[in-house]
ROFI-781298 format. One line per 5 residues: number of its first residue (from 1); their letters; for each residue x, y, z of N, C-alpha, C. Coordinates in Angstrom, 2 decimals. Layout:
# ROFI-781298
NUM	A	X,Y,Z,X,Y,Z,X,Y,Z | ...
END
This chain:
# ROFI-781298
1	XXXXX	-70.34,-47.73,-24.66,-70.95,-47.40,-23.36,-70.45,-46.05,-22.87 | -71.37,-45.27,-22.08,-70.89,-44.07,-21.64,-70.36,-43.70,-20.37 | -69.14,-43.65,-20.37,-68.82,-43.52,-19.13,-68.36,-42.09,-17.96 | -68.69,-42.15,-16.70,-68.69,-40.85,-15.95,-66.94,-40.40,-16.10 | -67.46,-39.47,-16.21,-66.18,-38.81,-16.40,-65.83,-37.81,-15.09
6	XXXXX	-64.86,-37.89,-13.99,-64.71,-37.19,-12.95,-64.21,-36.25,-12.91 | -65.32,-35.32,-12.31,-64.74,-33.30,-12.55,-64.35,-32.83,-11.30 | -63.66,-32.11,-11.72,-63.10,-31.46,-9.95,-64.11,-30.74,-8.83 | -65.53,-30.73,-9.47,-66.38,-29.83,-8.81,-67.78,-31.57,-8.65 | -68.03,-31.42,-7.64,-68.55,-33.15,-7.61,-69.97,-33.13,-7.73
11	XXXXX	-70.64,-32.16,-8.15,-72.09,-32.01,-7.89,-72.19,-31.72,-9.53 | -71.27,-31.51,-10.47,-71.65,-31.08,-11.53,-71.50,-31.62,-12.75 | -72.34,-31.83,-14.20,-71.98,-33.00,-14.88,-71.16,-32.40,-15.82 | -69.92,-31.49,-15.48,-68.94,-31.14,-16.17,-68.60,-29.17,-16.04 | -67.49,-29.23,-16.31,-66.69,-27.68,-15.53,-67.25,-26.57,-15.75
16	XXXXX	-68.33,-26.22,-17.21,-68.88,-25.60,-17.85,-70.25,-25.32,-17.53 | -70.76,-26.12,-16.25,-72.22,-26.23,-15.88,-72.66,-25.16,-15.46 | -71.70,-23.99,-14.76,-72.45,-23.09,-13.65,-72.65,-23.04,-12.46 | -72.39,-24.39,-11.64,-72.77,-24.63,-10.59,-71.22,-24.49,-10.07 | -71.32,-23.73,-8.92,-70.34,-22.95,-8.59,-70.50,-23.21,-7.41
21	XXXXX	-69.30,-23.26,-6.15,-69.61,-23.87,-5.09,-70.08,-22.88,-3.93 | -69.91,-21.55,-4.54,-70.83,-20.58,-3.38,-72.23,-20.71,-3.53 | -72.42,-21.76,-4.52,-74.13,-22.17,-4.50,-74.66,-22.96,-3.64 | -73.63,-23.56,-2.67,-73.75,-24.55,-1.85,-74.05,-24.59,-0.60 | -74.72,-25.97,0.30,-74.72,-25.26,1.72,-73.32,-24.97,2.62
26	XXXXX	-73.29,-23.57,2.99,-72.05,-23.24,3.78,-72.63,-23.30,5.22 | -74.30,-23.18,5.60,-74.00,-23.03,7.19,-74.50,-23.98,7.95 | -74.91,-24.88,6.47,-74.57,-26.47,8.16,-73.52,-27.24,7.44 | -73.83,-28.35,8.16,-72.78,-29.68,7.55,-73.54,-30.69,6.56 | -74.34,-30.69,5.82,-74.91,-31.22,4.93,-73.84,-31.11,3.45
31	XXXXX	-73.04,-30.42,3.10,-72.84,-30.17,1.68,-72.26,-31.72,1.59 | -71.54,-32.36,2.18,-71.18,-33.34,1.70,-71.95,-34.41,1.08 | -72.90,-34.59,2.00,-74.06,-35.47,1.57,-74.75,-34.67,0.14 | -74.90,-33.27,0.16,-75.60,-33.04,-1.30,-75.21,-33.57,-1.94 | -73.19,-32.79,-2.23,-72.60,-33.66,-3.03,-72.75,-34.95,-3.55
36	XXXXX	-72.52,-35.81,-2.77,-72.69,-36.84,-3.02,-74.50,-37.31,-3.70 | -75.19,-36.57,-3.28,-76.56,-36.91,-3.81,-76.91,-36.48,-5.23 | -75.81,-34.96,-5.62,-75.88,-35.22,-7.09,-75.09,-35.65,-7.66 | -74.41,-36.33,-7.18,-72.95,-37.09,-7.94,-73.90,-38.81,-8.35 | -74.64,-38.76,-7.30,-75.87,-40.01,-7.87,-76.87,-39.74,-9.04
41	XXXXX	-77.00,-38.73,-8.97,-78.33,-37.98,-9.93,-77.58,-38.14,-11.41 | -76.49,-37.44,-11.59,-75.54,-37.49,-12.48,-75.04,-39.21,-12.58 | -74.54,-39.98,-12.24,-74.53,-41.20,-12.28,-75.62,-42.25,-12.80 | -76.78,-41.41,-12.08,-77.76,-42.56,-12.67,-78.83,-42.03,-13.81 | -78.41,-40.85,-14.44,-79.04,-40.22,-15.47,-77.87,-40.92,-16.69
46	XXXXX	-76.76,-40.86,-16.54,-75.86,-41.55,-17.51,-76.18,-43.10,-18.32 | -76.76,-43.46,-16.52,-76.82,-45.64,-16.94,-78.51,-45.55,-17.63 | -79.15,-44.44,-17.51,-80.44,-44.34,-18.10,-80.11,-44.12,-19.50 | -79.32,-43.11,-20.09,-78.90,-42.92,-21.52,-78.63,-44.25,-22.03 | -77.74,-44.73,-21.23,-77.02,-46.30,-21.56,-78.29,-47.50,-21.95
51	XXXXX	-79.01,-47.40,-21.16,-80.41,-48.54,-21.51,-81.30,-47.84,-22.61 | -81.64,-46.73,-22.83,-82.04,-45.71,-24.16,-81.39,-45.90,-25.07 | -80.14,-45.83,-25.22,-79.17,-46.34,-25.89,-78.97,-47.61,-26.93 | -79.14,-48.69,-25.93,-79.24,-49.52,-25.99,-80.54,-49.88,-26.63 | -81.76,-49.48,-26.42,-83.22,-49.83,-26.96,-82.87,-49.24,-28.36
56	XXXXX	-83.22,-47.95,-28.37,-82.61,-47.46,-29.72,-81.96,-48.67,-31.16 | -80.64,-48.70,-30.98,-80.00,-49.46,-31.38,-80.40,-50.94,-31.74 | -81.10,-51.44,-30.35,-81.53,-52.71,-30.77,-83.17,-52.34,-32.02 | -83.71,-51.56,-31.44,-85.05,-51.07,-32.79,-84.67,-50.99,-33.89 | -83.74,-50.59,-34.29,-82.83,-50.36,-35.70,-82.40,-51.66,-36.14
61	XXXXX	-81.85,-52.54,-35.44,-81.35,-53.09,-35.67,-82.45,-54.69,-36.25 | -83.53,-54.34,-35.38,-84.44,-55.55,-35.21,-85.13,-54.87,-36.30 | -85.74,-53.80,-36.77,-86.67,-53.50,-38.06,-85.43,-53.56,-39.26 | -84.69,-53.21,-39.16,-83.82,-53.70,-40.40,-83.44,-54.79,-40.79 | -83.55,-56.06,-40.00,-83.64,-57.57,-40.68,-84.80,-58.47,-40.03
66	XXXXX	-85.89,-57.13,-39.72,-87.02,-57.43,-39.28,-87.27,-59.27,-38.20 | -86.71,-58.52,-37.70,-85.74,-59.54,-36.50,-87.14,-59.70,-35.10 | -87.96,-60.52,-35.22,-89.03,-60.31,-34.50,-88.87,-61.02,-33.04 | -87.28,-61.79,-32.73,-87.16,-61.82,-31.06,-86.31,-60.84,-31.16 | -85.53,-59.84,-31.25,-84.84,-59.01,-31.41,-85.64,-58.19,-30.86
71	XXXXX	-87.06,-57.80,-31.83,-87.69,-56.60,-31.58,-88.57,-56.70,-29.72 | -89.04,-58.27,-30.04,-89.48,-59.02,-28.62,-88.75,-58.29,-27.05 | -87.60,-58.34,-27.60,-86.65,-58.47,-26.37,-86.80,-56.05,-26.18 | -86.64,-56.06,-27.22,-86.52,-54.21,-27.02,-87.66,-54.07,-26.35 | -88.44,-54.22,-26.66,-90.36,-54.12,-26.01,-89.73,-54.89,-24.39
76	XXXXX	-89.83,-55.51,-24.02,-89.49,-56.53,-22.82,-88.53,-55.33,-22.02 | -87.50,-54.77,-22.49,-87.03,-53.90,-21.49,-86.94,-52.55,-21.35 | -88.17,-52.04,-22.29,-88.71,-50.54,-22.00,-89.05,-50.89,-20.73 | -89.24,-51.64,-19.87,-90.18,-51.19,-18.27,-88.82,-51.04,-17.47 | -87.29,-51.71,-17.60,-86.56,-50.75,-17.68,-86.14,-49.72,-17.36
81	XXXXX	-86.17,-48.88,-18.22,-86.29,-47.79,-18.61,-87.11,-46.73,-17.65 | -88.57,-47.41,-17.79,-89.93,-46.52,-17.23,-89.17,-46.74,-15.50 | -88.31,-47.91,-15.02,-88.39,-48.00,-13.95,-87.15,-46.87,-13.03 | -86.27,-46.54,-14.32,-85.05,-45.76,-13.82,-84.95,-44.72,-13.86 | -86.78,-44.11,-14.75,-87.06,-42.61,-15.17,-87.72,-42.40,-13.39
86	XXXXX	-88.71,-43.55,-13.20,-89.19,-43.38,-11.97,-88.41,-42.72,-10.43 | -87.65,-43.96,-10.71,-86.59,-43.67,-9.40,-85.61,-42.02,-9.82 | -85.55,-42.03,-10.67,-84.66,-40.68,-10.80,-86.05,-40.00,-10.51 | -86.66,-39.56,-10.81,-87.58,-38.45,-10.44,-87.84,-38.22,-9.19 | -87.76,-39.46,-8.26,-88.20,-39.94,-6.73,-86.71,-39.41,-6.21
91	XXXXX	-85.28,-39.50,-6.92,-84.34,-39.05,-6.26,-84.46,-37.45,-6.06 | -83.83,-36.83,-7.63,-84.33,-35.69,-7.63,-85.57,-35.05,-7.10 | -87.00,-35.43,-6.64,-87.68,-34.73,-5.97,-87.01,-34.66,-4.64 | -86.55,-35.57,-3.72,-86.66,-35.90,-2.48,-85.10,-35.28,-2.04 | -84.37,-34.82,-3.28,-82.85,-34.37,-3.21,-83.07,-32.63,-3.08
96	XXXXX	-84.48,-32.09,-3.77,-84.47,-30.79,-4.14,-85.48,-30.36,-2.60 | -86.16,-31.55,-2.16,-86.92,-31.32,-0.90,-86.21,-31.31,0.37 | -85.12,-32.11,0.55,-84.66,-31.97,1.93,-83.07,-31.21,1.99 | -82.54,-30.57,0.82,-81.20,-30.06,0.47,-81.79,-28.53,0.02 | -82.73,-27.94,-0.56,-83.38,-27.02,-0.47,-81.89,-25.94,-1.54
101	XXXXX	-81.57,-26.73,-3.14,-80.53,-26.10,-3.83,-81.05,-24.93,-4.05 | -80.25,-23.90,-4.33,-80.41,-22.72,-4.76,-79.40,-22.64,-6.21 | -79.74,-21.41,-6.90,-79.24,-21.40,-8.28,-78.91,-22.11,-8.86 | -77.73,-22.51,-9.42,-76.66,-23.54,-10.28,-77.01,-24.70,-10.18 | -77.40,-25.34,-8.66,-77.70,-26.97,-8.26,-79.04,-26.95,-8.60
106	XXXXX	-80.10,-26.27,-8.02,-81.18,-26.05,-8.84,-81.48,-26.69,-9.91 | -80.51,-25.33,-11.00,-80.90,-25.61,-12.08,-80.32,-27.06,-12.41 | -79.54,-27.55,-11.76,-78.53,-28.77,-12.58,-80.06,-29.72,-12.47 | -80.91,-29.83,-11.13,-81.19,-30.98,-10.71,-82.78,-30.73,-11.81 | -83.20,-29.49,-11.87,-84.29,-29.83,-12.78,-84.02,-29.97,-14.10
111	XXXXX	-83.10,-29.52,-14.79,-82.75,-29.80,-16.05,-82.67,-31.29,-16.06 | -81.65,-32.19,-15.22,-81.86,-33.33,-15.52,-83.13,-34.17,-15.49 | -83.87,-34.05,-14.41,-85.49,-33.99,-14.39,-86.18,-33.89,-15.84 | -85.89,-32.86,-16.66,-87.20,-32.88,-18.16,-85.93,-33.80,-18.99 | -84.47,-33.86,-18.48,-83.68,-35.12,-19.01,-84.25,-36.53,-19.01
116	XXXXX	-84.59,-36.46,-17.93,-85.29,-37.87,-17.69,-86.44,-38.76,-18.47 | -86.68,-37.41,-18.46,-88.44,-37.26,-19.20,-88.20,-38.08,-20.61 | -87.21,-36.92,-21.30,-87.26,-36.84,-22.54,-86.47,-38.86,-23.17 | -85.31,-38.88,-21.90,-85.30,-40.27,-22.38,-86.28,-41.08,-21.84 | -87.04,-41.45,-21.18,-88.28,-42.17,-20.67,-89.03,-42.26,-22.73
121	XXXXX	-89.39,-41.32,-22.80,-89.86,-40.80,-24.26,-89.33,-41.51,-25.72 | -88.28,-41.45,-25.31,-87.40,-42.17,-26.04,-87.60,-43.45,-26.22 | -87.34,-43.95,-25.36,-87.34,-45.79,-24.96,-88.70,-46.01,-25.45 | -89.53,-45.23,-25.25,-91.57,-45.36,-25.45,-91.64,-45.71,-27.48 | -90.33,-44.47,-27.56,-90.56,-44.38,-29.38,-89.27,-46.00,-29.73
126	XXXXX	-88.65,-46.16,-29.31,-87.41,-47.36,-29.37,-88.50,-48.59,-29.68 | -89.51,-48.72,-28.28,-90.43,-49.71,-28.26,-91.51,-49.37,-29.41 | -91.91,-48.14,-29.67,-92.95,-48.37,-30.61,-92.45,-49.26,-32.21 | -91.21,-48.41,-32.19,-90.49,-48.92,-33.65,-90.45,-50.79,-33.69 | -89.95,-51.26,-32.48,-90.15,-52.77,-32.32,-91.28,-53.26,-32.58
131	XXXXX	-92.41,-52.42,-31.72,-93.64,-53.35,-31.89,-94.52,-53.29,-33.42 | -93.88,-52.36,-34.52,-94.00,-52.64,-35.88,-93.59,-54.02,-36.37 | -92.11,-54.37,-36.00,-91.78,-55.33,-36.64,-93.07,-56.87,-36.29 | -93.45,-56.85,-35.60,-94.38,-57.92,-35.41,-95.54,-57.37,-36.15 | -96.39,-56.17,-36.40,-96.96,-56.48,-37.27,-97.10,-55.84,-38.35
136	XXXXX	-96.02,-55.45,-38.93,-95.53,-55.91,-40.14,-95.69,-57.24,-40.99 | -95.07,-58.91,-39.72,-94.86,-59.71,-39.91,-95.98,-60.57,-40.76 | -97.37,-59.60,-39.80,-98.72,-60.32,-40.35,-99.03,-60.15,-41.18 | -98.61,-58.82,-42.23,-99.02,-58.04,-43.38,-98.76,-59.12,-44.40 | -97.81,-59.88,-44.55,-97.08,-60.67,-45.49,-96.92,-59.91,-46.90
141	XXXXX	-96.50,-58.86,-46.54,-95.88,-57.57,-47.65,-94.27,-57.85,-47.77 | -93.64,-58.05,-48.40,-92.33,-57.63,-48.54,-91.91,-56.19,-48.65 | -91.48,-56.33,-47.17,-91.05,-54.30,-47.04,-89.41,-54.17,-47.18 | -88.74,-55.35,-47.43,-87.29,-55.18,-47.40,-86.91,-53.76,-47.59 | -86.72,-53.59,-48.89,-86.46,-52.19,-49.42,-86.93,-51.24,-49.08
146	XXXXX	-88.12,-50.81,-48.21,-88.32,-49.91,-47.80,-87.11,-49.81,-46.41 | -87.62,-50.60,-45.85,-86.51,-50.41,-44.82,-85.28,-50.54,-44.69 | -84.39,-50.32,-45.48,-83.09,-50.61,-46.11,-82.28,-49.28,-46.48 | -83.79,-48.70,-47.20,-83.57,-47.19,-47.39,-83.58,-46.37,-46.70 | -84.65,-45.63,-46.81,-85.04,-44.10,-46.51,-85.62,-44.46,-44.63
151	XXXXX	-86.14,-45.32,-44.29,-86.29,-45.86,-42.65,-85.02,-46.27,-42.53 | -83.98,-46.79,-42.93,-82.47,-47.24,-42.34,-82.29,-45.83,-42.38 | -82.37,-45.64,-42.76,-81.40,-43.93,-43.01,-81.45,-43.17,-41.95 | -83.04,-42.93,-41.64,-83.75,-42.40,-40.38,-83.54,-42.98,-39.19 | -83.24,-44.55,-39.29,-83.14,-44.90,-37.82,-81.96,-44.67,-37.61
156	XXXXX	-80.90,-44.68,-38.47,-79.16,-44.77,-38.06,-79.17,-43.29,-37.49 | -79.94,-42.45,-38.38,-79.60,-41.02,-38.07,-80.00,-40.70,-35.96 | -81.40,-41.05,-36.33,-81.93,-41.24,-35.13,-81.00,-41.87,-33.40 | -79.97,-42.61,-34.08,-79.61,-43.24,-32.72,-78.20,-42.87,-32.81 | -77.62,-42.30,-34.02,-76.52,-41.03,-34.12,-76.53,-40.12,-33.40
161	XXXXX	-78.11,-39.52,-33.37,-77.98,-38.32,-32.50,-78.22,-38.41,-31.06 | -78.77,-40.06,-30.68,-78.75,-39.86,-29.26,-76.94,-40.26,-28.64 | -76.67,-41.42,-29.40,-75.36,-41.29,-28.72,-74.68,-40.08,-28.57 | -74.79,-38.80,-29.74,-74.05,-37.98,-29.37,-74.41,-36.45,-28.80 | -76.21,-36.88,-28.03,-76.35,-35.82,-27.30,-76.23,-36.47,-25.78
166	XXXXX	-75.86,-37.65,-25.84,-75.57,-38.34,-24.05,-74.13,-37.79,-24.48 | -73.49,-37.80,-24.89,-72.34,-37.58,-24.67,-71.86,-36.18,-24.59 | -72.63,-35.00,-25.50,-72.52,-33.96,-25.12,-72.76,-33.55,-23.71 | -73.76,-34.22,-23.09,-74.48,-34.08,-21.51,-73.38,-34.59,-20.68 | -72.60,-35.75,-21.19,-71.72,-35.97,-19.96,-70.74,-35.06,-19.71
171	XXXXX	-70.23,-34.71,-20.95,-69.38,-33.31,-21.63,-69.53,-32.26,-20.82 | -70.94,-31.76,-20.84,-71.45,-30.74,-20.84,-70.52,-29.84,-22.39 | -70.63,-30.33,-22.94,-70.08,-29.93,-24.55,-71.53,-29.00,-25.47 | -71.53,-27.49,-25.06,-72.07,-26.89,-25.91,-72.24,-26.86,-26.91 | -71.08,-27.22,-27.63,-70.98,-26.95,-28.98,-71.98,-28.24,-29.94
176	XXXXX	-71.31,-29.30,-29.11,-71.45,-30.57,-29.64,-73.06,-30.76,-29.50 | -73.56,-30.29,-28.77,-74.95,-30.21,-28.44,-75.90,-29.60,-29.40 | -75.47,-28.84,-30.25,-76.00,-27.72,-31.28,-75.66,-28.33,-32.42 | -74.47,-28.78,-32.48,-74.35,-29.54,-33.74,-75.44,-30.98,-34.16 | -75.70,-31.66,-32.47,-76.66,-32.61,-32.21,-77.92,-32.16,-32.73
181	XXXXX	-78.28,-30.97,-32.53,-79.77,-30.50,-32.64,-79.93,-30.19,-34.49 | -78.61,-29.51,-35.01,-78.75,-29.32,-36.19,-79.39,-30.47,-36.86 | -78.97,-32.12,-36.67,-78.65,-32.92,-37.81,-80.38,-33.53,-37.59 | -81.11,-32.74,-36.49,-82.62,-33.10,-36.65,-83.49,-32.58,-37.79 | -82.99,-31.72,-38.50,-83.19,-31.37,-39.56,-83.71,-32.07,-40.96
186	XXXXX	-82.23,-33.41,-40.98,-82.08,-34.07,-42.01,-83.04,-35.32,-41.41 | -83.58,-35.54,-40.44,-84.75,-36.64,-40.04,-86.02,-36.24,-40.45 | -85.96,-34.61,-40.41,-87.54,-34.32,-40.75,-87.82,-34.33,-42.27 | -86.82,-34.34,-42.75,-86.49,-34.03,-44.64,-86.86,-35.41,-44.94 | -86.03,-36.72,-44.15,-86.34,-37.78,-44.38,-88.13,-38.28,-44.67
191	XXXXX	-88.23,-37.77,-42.99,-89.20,-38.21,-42.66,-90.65,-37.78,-43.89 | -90.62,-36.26,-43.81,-91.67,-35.89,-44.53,-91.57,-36.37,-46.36 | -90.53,-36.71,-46.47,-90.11,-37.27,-48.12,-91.10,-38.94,-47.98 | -90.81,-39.76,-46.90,-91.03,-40.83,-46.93,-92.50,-40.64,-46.82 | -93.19,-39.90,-45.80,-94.33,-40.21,-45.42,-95.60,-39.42,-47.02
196	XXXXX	-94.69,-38.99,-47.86,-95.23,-38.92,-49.18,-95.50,-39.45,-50.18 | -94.27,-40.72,-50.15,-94.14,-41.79,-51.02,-94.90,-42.86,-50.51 | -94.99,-42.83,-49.48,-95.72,-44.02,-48.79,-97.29,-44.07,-48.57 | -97.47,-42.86,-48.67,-99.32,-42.31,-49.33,-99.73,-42.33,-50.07 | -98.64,-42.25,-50.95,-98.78,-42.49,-52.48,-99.08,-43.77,-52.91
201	XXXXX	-98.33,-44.45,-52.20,-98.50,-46.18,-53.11,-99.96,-46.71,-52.31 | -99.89,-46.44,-51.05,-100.92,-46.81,-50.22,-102.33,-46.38,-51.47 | -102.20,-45.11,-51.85,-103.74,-44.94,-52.48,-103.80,-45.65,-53.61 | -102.68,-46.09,-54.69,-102.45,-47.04,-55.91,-102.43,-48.28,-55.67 | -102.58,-48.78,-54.27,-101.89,-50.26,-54.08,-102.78,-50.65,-52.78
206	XXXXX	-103.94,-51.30,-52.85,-105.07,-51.50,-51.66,-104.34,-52.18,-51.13 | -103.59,-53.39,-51.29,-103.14,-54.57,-50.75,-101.77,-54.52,-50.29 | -100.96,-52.85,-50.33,-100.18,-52.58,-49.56,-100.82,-51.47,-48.21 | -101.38,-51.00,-48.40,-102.30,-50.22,-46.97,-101.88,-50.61,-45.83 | -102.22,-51.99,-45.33,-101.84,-52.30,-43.77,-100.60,-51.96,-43.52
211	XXXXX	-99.44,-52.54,-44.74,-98.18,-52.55,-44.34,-98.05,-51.03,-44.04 | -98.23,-50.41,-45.62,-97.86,-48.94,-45.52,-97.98,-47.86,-43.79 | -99.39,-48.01,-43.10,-99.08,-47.49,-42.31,-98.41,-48.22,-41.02 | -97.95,-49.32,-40.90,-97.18,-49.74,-39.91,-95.45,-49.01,-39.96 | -95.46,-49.55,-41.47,-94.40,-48.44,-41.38,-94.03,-46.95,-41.66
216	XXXXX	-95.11,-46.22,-41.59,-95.23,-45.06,-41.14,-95.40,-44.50,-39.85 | -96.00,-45.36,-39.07,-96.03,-45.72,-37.81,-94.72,-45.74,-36.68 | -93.67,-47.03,-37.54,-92.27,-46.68,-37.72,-91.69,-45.06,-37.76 | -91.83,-44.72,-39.01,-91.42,-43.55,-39.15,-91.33,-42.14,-38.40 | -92.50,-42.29,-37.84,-92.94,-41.21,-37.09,-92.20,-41.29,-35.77
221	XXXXX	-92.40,-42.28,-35.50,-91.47,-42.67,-34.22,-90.40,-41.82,-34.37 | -89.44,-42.77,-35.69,-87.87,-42.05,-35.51,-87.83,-41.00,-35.24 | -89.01,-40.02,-36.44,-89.16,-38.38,-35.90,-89.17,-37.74,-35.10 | -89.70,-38.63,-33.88,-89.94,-38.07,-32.52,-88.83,-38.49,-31.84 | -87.96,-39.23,-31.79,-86.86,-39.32,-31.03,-85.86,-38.13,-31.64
226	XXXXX	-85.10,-37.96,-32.92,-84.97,-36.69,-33.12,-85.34,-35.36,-32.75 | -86.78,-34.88,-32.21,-87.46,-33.84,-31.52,-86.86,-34.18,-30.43 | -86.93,-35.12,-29.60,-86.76,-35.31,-28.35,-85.00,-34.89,-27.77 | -84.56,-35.70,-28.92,-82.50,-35.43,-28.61,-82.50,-34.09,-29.03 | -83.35,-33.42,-29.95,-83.07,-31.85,-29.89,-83.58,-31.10,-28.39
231	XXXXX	-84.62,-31.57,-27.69,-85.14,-31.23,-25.78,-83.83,-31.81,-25.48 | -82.85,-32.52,-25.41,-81.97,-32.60,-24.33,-80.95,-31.78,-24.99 | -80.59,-31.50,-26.30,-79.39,-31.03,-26.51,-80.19,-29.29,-25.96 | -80.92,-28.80,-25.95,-81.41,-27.69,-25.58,-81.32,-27.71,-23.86 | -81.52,-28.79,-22.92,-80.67,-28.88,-21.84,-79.36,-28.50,-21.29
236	XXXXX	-78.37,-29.19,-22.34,-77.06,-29.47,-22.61,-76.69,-28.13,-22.28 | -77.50,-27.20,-23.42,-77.34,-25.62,-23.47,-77.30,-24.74,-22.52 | -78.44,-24.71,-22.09,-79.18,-24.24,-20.59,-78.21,-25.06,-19.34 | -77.90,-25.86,-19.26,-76.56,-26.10,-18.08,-75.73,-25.55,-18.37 | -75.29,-25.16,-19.71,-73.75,-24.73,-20.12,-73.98,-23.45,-20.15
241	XXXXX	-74.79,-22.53,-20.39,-74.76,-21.13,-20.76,-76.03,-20.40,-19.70 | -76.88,-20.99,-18.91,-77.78,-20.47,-18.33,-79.17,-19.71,-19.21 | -78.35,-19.84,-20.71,-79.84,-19.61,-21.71,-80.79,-20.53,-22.08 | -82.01,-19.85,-22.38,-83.09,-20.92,-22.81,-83.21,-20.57,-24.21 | -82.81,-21.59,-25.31,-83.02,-21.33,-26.51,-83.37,-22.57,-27.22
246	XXXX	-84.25,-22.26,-28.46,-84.98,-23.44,-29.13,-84.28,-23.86,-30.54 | -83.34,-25.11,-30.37,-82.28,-25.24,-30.63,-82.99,-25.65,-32.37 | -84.36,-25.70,-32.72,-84.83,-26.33,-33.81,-86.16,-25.95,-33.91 | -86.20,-24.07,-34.24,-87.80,-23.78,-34.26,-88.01,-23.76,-35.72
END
């Protein structure tokens, strides 16, 4: 589980952010309350990773012993998810509307904003990967080995890199963030290797077809959660350095 880690500067999700306190309001008495309003923003963008997290993990876990209340239950608490992307967006709008941040807080509060996004996105691909395993189930294909392999491989990789771009974010860990974005690399290698072999048999093998694209279906997913942890580790960046760079063109 990921836990907040307390920085000496209270509006910021770590020392390296930028947000500097001459960014703040000095000429009324509001700063306290900002404070405190992104010390929530930051708080509840964390317990959102944590339920992303969590979906993730359980998808992997439920298509790899094709675990169909397992997968039941991941599907069941994407709304979740959709419900904590909601309210964060409703915070952050209504935090950037009546506190009126300039520079550093600004940027903190919209970066976490396309943060939000991108895990909302996430949880969407967590649930798609689940709702394979059910029909899969109908195919009555034996996919063991496929998914054992080259899809285990992809999903472990896949929920590797989100644990360790939430954690770069709590960090605010540049480095660790880039290293996050690198290892999207080895998902697309995966990915495009598998989705070759699996076209292949599909055109030799009529009576594997249904299965084949369910779990390609699968596949694609993982791909896109990889794209996606490379949009936050490109966040990570842009809080830590004030650059915009495309961490995986």
């Amino acid at each position: 589980m990921l836990r907040i880690q307390e920085r000496p500067q209270a509006g910021s999700l770590g020392q390296r952010s930028g947000v500097q306190y001459s960014d703040r309001f000095v000429v009324h008495g509001h700063r306290h309350v900002f404070a405190r309003e992104l010390q929530q923003v930051r708080s509840d963008v964390v317990r959102m990773g944590e339920l992303v997290a969590a979906a993730i993990d359980g998808a992997v876990d439920a298509f790899s012993r094709q675990d169909l209340q397992a997968a039941a239950t991941v599907v069941a608490r994407d709304s979740r998810i959709d419900v904590a992307q909601s309210e964060l967006s409703s915070l952050i709008a209504t935090t950037i509307a009546t506190q009126a941040p300039v520079a550093g807080d600004l940027r903190f509060l919209v970066s976490l904003s396309h943060v939000t996004y991108e895990l909302e996105r996430i949880g969407d691909h967590a649930a798609g990967v689940a709702r394979q395993v059910a029909r899969l189930a109908g195919s009555q294909i034996d996919i063991g080995s496929a998914s054992e392999t080259a899809l285990g491989r992809m999903g472990g990789l896949a929920s590797g890199i989100l644990h360790g771009v939430l954690l770069a974010l709590v960090d605010l860990d540049e480095e660790a963030a880039r290293r996050v974005a690198a290892q999207d690399d080895e998902i697309d290698r995966l990915y495009h290797a598998y989705f070759e072999r699996t076209l292949a048999r599909m055109r030799t093998e009529p009576g594997w077809v249904e299965a084949g694209a369910h779990l390609l279906f699968a596949a694609k997913d993982f791909e896109r959660i990889g794209d996606r942890v490379t949009n936050i580790a490109e966040e990570v960046v842009f809080l830590s350095t004030g650059a915009v760079e495309d961490l995986n063109p």
